[in-house]
Backbone as CSV, one residue per row, in Angstrom:
resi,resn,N_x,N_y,N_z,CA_x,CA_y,CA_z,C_x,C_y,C_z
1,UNK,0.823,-1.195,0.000,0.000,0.000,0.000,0.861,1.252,0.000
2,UNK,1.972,1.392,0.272,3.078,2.432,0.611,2.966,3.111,-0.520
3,UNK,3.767,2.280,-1.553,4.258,2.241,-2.777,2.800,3.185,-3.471
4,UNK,1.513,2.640,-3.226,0.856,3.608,-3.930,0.782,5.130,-3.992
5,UNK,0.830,5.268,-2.671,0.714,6.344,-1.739,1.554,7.274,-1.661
6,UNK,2.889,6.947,-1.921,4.291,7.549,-1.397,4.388,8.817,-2.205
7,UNK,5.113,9.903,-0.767,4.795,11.221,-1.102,3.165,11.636,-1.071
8,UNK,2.182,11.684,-0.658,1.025,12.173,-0.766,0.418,12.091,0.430
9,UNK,0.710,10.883,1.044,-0.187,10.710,2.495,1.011,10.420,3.880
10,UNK,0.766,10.683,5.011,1.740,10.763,6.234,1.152,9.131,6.156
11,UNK,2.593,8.612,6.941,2.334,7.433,7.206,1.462,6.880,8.364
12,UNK,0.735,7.758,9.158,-0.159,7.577,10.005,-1.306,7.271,9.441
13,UNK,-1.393,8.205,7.978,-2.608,7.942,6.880,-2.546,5.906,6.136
14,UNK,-1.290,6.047,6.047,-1.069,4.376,5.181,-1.865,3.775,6.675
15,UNK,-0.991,4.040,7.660,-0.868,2.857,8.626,-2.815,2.753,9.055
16,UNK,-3.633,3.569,8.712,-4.728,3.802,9.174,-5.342,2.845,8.271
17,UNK,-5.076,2.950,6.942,-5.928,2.317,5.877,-5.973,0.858,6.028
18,UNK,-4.101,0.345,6.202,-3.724,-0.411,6.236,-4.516,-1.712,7.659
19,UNK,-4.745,-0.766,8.300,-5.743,-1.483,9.524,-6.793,-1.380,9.798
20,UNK,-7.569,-0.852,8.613,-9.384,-1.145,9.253,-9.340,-2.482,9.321
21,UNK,-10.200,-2.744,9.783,-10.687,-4.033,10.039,-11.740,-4.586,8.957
22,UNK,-12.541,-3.521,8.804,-13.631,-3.449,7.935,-13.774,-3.410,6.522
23,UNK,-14.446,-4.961,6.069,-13.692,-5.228,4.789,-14.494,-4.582,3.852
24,UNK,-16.189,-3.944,4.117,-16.440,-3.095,3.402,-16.066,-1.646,3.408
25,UNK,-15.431,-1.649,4.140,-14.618,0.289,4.137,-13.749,0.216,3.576
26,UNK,-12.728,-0.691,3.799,-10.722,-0.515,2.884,-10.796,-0.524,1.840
27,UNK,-12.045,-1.357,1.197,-12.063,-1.365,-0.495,-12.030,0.563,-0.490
28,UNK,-13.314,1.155,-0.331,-13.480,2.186,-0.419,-12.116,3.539,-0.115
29,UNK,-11.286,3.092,0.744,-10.156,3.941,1.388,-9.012,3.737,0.463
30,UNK,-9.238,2.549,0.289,-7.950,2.337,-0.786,-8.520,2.858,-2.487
31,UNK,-9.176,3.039,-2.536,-10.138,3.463,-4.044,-9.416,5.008,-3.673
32,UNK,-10.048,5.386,-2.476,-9.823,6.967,-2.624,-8.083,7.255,-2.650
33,UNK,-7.338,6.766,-1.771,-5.903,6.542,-1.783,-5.484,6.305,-3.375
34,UNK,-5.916,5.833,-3.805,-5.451,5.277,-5.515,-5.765,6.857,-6.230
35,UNK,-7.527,7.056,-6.146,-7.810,8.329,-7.079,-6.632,9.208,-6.878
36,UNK,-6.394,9.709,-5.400,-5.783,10.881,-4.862,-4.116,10.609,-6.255
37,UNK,-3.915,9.801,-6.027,-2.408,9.712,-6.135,-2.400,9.746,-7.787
38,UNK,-3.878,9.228,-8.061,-3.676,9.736,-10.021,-4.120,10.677,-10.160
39,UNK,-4.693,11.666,-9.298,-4.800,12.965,-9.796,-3.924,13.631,-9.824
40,UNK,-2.746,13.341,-8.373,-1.713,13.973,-8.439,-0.693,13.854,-9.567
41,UNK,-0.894,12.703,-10.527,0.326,12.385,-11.283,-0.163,12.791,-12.439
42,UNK,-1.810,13.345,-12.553,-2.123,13.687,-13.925,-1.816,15.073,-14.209
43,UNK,-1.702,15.642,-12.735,-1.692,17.243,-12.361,-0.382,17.275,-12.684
44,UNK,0.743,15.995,-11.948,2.093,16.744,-12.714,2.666,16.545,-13.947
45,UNK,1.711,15.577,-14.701,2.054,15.213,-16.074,1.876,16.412,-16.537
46,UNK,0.752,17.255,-16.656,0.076,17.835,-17.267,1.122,19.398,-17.048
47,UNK,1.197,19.740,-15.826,2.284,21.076,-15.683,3.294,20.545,-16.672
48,UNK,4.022,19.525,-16.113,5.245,19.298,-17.333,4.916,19.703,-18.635
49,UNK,3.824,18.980,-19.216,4.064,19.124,-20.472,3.516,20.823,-21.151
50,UNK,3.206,21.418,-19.880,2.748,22.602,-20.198,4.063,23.457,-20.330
51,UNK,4.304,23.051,-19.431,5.964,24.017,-19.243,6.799,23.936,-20.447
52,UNK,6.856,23.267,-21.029,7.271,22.772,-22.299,7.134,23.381,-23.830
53,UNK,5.824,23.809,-23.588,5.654,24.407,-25.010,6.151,25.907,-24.874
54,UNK,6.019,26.483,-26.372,6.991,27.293,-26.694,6.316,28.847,-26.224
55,UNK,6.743,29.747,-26.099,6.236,30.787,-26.180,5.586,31.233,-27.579
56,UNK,4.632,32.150,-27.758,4.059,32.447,-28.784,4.958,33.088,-29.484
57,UNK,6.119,34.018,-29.088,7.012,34.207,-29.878,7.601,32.910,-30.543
58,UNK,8.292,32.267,-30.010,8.907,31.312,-30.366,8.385,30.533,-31.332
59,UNK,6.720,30.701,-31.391,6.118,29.820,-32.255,5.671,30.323,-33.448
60,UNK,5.892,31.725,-33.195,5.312,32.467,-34.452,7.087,32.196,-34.959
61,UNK,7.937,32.347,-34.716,9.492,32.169,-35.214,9.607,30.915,-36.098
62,UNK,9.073,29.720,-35.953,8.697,28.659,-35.810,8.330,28.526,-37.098
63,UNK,7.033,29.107,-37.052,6.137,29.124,-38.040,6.470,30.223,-39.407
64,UNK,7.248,30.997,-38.804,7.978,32.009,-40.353,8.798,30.817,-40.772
65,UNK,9.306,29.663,-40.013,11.127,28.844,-40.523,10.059,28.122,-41.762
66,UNK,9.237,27.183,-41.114,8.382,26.714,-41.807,7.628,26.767,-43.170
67,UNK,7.171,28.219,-43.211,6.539,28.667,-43.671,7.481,29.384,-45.198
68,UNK,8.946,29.075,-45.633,9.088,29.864,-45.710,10.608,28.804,-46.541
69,UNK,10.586,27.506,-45.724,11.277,26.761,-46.640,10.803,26.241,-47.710
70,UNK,9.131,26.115,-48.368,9.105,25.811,-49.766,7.631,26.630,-49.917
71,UNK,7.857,27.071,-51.074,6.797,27.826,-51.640,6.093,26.865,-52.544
72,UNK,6.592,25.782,-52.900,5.458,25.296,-54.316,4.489,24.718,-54.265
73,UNK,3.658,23.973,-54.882,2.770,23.629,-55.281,2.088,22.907,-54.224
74,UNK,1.026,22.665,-53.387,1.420,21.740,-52.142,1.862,21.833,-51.438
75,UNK,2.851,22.828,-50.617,3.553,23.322,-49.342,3.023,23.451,-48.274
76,UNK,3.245,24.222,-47.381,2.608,24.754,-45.824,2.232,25.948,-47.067
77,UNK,3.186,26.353,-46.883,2.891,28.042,-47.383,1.920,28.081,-48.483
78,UNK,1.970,26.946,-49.284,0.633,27.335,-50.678,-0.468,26.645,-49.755
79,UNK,-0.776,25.804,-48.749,-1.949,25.728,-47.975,-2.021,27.102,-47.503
80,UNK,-1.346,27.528,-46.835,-1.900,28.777,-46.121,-2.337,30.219,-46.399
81,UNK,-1.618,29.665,-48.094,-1.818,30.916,-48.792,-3.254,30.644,-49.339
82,UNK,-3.750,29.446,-49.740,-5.466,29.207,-50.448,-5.716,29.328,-49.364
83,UNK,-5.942,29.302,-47.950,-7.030,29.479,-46.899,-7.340,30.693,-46.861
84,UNK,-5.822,31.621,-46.840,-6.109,33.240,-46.561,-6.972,33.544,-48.113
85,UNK,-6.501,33.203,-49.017,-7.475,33.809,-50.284,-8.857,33.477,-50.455
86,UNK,-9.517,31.852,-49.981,-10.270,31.678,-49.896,-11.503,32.555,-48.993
87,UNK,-10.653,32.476,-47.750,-11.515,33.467,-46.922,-12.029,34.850,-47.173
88,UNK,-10.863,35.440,-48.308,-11.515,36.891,-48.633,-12.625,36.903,-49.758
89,UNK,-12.202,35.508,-50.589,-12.832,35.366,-51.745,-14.566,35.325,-51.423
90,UNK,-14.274,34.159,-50.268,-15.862,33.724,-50.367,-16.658,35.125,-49.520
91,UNK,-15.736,35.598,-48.592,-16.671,37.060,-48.064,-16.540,37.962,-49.060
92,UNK,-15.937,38.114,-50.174,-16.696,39.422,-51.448,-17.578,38.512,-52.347
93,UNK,-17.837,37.214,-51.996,-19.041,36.735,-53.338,-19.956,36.432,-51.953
94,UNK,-19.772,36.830,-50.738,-21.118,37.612,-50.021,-21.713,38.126,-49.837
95,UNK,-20.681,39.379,-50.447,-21.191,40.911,-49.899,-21.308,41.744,-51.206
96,UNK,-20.632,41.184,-52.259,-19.973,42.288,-53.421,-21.240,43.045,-53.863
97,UNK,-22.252,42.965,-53.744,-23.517,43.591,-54.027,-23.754,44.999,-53.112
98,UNK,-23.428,44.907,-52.046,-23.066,45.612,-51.332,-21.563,46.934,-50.753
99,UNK,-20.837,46.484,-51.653,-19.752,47.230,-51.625,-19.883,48.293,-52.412
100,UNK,-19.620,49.412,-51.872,-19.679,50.753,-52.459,-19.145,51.672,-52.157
101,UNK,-18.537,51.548,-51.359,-17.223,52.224,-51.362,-15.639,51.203,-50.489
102,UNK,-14.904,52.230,-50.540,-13.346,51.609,-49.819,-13.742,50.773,-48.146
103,UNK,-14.750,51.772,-47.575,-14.836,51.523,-46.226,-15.809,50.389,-46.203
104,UNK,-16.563,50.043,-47.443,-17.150,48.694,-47.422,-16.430,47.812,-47.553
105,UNK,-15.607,48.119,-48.799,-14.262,46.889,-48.737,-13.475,47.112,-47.572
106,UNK,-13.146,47.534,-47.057,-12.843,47.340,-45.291,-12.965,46.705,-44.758
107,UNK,-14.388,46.630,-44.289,-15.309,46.057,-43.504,-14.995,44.670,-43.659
108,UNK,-15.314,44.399,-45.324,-15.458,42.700,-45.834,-13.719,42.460,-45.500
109,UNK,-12.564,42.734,-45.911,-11.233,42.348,-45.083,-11.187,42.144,-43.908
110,UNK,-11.859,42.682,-43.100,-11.684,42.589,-41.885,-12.484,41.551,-40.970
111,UNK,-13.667,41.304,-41.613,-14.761,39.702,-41.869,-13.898,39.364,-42.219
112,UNK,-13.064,39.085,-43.338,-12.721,37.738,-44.273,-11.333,37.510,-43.281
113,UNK,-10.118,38.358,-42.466,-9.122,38.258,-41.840,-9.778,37.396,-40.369
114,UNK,-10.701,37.951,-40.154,-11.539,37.218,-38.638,-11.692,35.633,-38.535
115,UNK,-12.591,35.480,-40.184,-12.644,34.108,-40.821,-11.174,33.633,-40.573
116,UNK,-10.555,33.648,-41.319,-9.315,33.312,-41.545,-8.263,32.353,-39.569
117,UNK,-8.637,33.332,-39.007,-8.249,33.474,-37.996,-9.011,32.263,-36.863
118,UNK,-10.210,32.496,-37.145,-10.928,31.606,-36.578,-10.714,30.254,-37.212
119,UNK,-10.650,30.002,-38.702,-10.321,28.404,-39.232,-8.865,28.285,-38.551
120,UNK,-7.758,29.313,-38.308,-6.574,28.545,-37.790,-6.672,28.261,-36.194
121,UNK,-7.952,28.600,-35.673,-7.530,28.103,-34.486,-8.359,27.314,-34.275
122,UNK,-9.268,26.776,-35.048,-10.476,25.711,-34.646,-9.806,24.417,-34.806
């Protein structure tokens, strides 16, 4: 029972579990003793791997290296370049009836950049 436990509970806590008497309670004590000790290990999995990732600088850095070693046909960069065009495209065959001046085309860039923004983070 130690071994489950270790680091999380005083050994007054093991030695307690370890001696009910009561064979419908220890199931239950040792259930909770078990949860406790995988929450704790999911809690420190989880910081670790948080700690880990990059800063948003770092990732936007990342993402220029990427972005930037092939341009052709099929790339990162020609995906990312049809998403951004797509997005403006399909918001002026939304609106183009409606555009009438600069500050309308504005408007629709600034819809179609939002779009854009929202498909890269969904």
């Amino acid at each position: 029972m130690s071994e489950i436990a270790t680091g999380f509970f005083t050994q007054d806590q093991i030695d307690y579990v370890n001696n009910v008497k009561d064979e419908d309670l220890r199931p239950h004590l040792l259930h909770q003793v078990r949860l406790r000790d995988n929450l704790s290990k999911d809690r420190d999995t989880f910081e670790k791997a948080a700690n880990q990732w990059p800063s948003v600088a770092k990732a936007v850095e990342r993402l220029k290296v990427e972005l930037s070693k092939d341009k052709g046909e099929g790339s990162y960069y020609d995906t990312w370049q049809a998403n951004i065009m797509v997005t403006f495209y399909n918001q002026y065959i939304e609106k183009k009836e409606r555009i009438h001046s600069d500050k309308d085309m504005y408007a629709l860039f600034e819809i179609a950049a939002k779009r854009f923004l929202d498909l890269l983070i969904s």
